[in-house]
N, C-alpha and C positions, 0 to 999 in steps of 0.2 A: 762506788756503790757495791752493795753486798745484792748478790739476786742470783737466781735457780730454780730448780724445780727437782721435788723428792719422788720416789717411786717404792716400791715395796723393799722389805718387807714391814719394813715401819710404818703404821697409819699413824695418820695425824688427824682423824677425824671418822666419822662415820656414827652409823647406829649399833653399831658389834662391836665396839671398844668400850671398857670404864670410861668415864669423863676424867679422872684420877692417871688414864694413862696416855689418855691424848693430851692433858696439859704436859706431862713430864716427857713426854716426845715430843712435843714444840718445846719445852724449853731447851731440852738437850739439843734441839736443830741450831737453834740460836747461839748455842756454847760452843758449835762444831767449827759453825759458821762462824762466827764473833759478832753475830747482833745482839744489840740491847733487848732481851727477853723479858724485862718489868716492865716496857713500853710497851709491845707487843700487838696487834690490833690484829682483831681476827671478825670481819663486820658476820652478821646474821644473814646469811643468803638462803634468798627464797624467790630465784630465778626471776629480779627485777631488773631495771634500771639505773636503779638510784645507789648514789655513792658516795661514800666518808669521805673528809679530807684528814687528812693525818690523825691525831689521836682523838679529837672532837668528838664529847661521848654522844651515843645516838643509840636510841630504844629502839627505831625502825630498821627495817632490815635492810638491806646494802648489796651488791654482790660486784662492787672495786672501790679500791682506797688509790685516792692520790695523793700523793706522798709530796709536801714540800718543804717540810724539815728533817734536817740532819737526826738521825740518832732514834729515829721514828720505824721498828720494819712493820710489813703488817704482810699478809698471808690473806690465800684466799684458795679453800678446796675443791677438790674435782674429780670426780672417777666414770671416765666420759667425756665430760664437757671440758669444754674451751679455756686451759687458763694462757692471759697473757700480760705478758709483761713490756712496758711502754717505760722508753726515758729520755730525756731533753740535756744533751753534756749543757750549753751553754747555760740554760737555765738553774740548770739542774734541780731539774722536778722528774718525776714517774709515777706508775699508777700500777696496779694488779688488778686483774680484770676476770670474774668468770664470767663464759658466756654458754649457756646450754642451749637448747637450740630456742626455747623463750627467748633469754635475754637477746641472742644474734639476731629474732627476729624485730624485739624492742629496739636494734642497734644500739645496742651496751656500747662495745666498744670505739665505734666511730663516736659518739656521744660523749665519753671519755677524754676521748684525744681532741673533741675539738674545744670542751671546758681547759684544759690545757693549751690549747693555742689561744681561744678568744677572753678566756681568766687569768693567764700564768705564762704566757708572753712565750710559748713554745712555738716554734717554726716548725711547721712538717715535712722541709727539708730535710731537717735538724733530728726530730723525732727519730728514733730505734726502737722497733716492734718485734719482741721475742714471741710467740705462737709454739706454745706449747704441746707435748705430748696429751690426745682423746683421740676418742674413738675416730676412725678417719671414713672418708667415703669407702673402701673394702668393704665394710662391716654396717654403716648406720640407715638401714633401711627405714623408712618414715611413712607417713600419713600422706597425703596430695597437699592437703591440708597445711601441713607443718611446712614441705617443700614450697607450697606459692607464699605462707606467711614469711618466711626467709628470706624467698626473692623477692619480695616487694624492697627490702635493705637497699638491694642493686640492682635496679631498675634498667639500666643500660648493661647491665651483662650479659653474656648467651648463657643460656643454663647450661651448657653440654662443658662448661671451667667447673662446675661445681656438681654437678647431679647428670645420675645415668641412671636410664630406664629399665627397669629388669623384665622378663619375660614375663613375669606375675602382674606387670603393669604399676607394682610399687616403683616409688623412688628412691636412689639411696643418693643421700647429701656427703658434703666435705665442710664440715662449719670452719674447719682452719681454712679452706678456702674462701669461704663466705667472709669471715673476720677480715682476711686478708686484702678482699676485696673495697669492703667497706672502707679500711684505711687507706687504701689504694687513692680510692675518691677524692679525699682529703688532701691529698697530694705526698702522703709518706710512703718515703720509697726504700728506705733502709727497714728492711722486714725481713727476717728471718724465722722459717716454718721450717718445725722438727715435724719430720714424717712419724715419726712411731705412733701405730694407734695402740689403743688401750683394750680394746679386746683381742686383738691378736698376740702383742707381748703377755701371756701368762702369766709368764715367770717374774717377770720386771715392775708391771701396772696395776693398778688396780681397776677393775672394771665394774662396772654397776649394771649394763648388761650380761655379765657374768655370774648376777648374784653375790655380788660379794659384796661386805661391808668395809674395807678400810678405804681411805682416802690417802689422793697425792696432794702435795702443795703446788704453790706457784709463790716465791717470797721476793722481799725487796726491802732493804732500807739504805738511805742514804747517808753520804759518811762525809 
């Protein structure tokens, strides 16, 4: 499989780029990479649940493709939020997931991976969960609000894995911890979380707490 995650200074998405230059920076990602870019799937996220399966054209919005044909990549942006990447050798299926702190509290991702075990014959032994670079607990201070809609995900967790209290009485969350959790439940245990958060990397991320417009990737196609 072909799969990664992009960073600055190239956006692949946002509200501050031509739409003229974010296609031709997905396509050259694709050309760098050696994915099929005329197949290309990039779903309409608007911090849901619901998710494509491979190229199957869909008007509603989306925010992960599961991937179970060859020759298929599809993408899915993030500046902050959660992307992550899920794959099954034996099956060999995968899926790209974002989760902001809606979708983690929708459980996007557990969600994801369990259409994939109880549709797609993946084992959560089996399963490998890459957890991408956003914003991290350092930096994502929240509502009470946002924090208990979260925990309700994982219900048997101690909040003090995921959330610490600040002296302001705000909380500040870890959604890659959260995500990580949720698959945990599931029983997959091969999960690999990049620490970098995205507002602290400057130089590197792109941050939407920062004001900024470009977007990183999260991709995947199967080969």
């Amino acid at each position: 499989m072909i799969h990664g995650f992009t960073g600055k200074p190239i956006s692949l998405g946002g509200p501050g780029f031509a739409q003229e230059e974010i296609q031709a920076n997905r396509q050259e990602l694709c050309k760098q990479v050696g994915m099929n870019g005329a197949q290309l799937v990039v779903p309409q996220q608007k911090h849901t649940d619901q998710v494509r399966l491979n190229g199957t054209p869909c008007e509603n919005a989306a925010d992960a493709v599961i991937l179970t044909e060859v020759d298929i990549p599809a993408l899915v942006q993030v500046a902050d939020c959660v992307p992550i990447i899920l794959y099954e050798p034996e099956q060999h299926i995968g899926a790209v997931i974002h989760a902001g702190w809606r979708g983690t509290a929708q459980a996007i991702t557990a969600k994801v991976a369990s259409q994939l075990i109880d549709h797609h014959g993946a084992k959560p032994k089996r399963l490998i969960a890459i957890i991408g670079p956003s914003i991290g607990g350092c930096c994502y201070e929240v509502s009470t609000e946002v924090s208990e809609a979260v925990a309700e995900t994982i219900p048997n967790q101690p909040s003090h894995l995921y959330q610490t209290m600040q002296a302001n009485d705000k909380p500040k969350i870890d959604l890659k911890r959260v995500n990580q959790l949720q698959l945990q439940a599931l029983g997959v245990e091969q999960i690999e979380l990049i620490e970098a958060c995205t507002q602290c990397s400057t130089d590197h991320l792109w941050s939407y707490r920062r004001n900024e417009n470009g977007r990183q990737v999260a991709f995947l196609q199967l080969l």
